[in-house]
Structure formats: C-alpha cells, structure tokens
VEXDREN-2710 file (C-alpha; in Angstrom, 1 decimal):
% VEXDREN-2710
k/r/px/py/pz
1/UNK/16.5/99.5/-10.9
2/UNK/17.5/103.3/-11.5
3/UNK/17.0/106.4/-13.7
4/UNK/18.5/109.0/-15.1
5/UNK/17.9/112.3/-16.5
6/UNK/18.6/113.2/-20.4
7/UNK/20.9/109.5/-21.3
8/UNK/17.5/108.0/-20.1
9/UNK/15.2/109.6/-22.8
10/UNK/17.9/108.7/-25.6
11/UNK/18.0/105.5/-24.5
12/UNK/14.1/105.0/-24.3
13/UNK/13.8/106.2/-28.0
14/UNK/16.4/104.1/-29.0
15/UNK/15.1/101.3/-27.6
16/UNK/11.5/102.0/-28.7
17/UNK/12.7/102.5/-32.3
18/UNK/14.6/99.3/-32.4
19/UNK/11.7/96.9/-31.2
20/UNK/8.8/95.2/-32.7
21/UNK/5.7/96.3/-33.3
22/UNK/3.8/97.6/-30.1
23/UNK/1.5/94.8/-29.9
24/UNK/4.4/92.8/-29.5
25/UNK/6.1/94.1/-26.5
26/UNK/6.0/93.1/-22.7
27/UNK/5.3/96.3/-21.6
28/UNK/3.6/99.6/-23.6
29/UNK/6.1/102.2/-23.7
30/UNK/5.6/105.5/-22.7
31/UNK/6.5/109.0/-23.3
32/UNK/8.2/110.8/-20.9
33/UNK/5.6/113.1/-18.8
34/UNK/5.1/116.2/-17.8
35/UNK/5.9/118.1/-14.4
36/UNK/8.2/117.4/-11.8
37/UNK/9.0/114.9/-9.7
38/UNK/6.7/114.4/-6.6
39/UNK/8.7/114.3/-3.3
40/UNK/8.0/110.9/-2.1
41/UNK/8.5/109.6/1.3
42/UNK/11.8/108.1/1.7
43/UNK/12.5/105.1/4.8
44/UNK/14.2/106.5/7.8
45/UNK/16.7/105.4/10.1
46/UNK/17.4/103.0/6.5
47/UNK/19.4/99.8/7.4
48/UNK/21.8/99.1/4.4
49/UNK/22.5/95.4/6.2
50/UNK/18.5/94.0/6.4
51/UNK/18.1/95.3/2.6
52/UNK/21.1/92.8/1.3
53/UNK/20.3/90.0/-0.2
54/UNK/18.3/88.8/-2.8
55/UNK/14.7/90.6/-3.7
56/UNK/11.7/89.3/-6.3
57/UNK/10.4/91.9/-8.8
58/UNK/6.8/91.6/-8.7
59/UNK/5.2/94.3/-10.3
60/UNK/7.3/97.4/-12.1
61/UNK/6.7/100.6/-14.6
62/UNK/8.0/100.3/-18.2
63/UNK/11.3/100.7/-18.5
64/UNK/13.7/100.1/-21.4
65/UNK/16.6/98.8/-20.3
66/UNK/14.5/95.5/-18.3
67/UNK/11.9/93.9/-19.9
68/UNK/12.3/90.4/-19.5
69/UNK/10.3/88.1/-16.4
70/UNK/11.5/86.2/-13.5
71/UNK/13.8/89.4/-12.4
72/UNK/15.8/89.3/-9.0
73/UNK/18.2/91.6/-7.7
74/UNK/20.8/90.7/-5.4
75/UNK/22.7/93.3/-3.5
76/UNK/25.8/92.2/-1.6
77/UNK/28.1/94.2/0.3
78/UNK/31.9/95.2/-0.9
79/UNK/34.8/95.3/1.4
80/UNK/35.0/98.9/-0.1
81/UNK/31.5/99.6/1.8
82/UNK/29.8/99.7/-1.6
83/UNK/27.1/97.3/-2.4
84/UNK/26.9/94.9/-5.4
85/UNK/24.0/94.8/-7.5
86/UNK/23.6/91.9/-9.8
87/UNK/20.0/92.3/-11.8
88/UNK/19.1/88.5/-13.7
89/UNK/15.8/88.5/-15.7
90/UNK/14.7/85.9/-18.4
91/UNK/14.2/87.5/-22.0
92/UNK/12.8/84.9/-24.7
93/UNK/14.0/82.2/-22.4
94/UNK/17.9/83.3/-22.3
95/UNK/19.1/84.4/-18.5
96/UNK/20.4/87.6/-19.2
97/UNK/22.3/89.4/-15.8
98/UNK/24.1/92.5/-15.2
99/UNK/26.3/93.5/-12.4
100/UNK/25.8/97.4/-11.1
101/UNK/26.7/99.0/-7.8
102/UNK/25.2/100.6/-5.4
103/UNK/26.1/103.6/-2.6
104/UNK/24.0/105.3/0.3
105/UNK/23.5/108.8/-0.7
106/UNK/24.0/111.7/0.9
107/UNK/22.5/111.2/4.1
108/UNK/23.4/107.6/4.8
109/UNK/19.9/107.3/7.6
110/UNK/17.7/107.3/4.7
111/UNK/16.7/105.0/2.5
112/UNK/18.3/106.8/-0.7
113/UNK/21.2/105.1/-3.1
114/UNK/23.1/106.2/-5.9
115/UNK/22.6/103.0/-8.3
116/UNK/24.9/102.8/-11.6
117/UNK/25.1/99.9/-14.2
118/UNK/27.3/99.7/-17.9
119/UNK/25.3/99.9/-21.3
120/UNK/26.6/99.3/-24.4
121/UNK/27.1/102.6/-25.5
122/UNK/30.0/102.8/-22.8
123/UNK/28.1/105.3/-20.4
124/UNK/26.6/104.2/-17.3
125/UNK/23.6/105.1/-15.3
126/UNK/23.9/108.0/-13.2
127/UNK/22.9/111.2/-12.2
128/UNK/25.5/113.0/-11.3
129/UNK/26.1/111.1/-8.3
130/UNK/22.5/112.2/-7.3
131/UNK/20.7/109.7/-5.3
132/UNK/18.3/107.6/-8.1
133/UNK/16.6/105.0/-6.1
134/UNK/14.7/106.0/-3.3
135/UNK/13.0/103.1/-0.8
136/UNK/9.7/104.5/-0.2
137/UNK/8.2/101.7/2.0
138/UNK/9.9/98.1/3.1
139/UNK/9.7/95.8/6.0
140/UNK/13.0/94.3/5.3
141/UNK/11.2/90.5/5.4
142/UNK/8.5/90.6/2.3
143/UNK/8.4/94.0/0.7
144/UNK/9.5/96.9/-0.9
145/UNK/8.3/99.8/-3.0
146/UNK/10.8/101.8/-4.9
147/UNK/10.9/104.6/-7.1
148/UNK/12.8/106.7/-9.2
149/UNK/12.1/110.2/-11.0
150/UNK/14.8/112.3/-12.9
151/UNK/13.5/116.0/-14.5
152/UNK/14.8/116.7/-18.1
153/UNK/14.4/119.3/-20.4
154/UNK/11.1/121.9/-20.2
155/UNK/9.0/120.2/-17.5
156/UNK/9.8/116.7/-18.3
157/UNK/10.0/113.5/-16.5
158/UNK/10.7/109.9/-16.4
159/UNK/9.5/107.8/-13.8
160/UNK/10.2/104.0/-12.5
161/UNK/9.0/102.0/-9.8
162/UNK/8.9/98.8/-8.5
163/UNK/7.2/96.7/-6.2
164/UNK/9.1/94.1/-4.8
165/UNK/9.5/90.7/-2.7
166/UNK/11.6/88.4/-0.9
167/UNK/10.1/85.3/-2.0
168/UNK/9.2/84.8/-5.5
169/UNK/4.9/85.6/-4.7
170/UNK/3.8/88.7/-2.6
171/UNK/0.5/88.0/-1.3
172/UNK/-2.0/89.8/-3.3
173/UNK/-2.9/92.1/-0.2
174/UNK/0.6/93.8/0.1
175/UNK/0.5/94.6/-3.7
176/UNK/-2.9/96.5/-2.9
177/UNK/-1.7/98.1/0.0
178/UNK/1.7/98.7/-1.4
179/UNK/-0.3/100.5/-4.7
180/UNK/-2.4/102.6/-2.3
181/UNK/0.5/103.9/-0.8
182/UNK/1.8/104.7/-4.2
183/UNK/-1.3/106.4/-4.8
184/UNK/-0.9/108.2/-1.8
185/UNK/2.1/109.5/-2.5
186/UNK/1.8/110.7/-5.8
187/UNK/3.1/107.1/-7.8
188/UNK/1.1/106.7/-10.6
189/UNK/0.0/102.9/-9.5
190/UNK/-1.9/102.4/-12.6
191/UNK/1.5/102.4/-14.8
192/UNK/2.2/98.9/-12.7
193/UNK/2.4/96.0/-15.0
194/UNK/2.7/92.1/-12.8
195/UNK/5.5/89.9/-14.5
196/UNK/6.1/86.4/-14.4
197/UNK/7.5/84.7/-11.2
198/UNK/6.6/81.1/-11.1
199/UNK/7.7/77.6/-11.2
200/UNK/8.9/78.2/-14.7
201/UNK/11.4/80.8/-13.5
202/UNK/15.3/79.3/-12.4
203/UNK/16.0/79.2/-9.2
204/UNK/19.2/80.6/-8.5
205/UNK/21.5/80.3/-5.7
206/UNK/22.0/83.4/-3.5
END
C-alpha cells in the first residue's frame, strides 16, 4: 500500500497496456490527474506498536500493482526497528504475497511511513525516502483510512487510498463515515471500489 512519483506512472501504463480488455478488469484504470496533492490530516501522537499486526483491505482506489480480492497486510516489527510488511491478495484464485518494509518517517509522532516493496523490473517503490503512506484516521481496533499522493511531471498526480479493517467486514457505518472524512479532506471517495472478503477468502494465520 504506497506510491511513487514518475516509476508509478510507467508502471501504470505498463500494466494497463498489458491487460485485457477494460471490461474485463477488477478495477477501471485511471489516468493520472491533475493538481497537487491535497495536504491531508495525518494521526498524531501515532503508535507504531497498536498499528502491528494484521489489517483487512475493504475498500481501495485503482492501483496497478494489487488487484486481486481477499487482501491483508501484516506489519510485524524487526529487531532492526523496521517493520515488515507482508501484502497477500487472491488473483484468479492463486495466493499471491509480497514482502515490503516499512519505517516511521521523519517525524516518528505522526502517523507517516516510508513503505518500499521489489517489482520485477529490479527497482522498488520509493520516493526518495519521502514518507508515502500517510494514516489519515484509525482507532487502532477496527479501522483505518490511508492515503498516498506523489506529484509528477506538469501538475500531475497519482493518488491511492485505502480503507481498512481488522476483521475481515467493517460495518457498513464506518465505511460511510470513513468516506465522509475522505471527502472532507479532499480524498476523492467516489474512486473507492469494495473487494471481496468473505467466507471464500483463506484464512491465514497471523
């Protein structure tokens, strides 16, 4: 769950140029838009400890590199203080995961983390060690809303969000509260597409 600025938009035409036809796909992608980033409210006084563990992605923007259902991410802490991020989703029924990491960004009281993972191509995703997920609004217990905006170019922008759960359902009333918050602050909750999370899903182990 990240962004980046220019490696982003190459892979988001690559990936659209390599896939079915758009009628076909999980999600409609989109082109990147125009403006910059909104400054979004970020959590304060952020505790790295209470986020650990495993979340439920209920509802997220397009993005390229995760389109499959039944997503979790689990975050674990490293003896190195850095935090393991392993992101599982099911794509055409095959259990695809990825391992990533994850460090507090500049200013470790907010809720702002600098969140890489391999590709194919070799590269990783980063920002220049610029904070790329930023934890707009969580409890710690059943919810979270994150985003993640990166400029490129002439006015461009590519935007990702999710909103996400600790059990595998988010009663429908946080969604709608979690989206007019997003609306609130500038997130585009319209561009928020619900995937699958039910009995169908494997249950993991934490």
């Amino acid at each position: 769950m990240l962004c980046l600025k220019t490696p982003i938009f190459m892979l988001l035409i690559s990936f659209v140029s390599s896939q079915p036809p758009q009628d076909v796909l999980p999600f409609t992608p989109r082109p990147p838009a125009t403006g910059p980033c909104p400054v979004v409210p970020v959590v304060q006084n952020f505790n790295l400890h209470r986020y650990l563990g495993r979340w439920y992605e209920i509802e997220r923007f397009f993005a390229p590199f995760q389109t499959g259902d039944c997503v979790t991410a689990d975050y674990g802490l490293l003896p190195n203080g850095s935090v393991s991020v392993i992101n599982t989703e099911v794509v055409e029924g095959e259990l695809n995961s990825v391992m990533g990491f994850a460090t507090l960004g500049p200013n470790p009281a907010e809720g702002r983390l600098v969140v890489t993972f391999p590709f194919s191509s070799g590269g990783s995703f980063s920002v220049d060690g610029e904070p790329n997920y930023t934890v707009v609004a969580t409890d710690y217990d059943n919810y979270a809303l994150v985003y993640s905006c990166s400029s490129f170019g002439a006015g461009n922008k590519i935007e990702f969000s999710w909103i996400l759960s600790r059990m595998p359902n988010l009663p429908p009333q946080f969604v709608s509260e979690l989206k007019k918050w997003a609306t609130l602050v500038n997130i585009d909750a319209a561009r928020y597409s619900p995937l699958k999370q039910d009995y169908t899903c494997p249950r993991r182990q934490i």
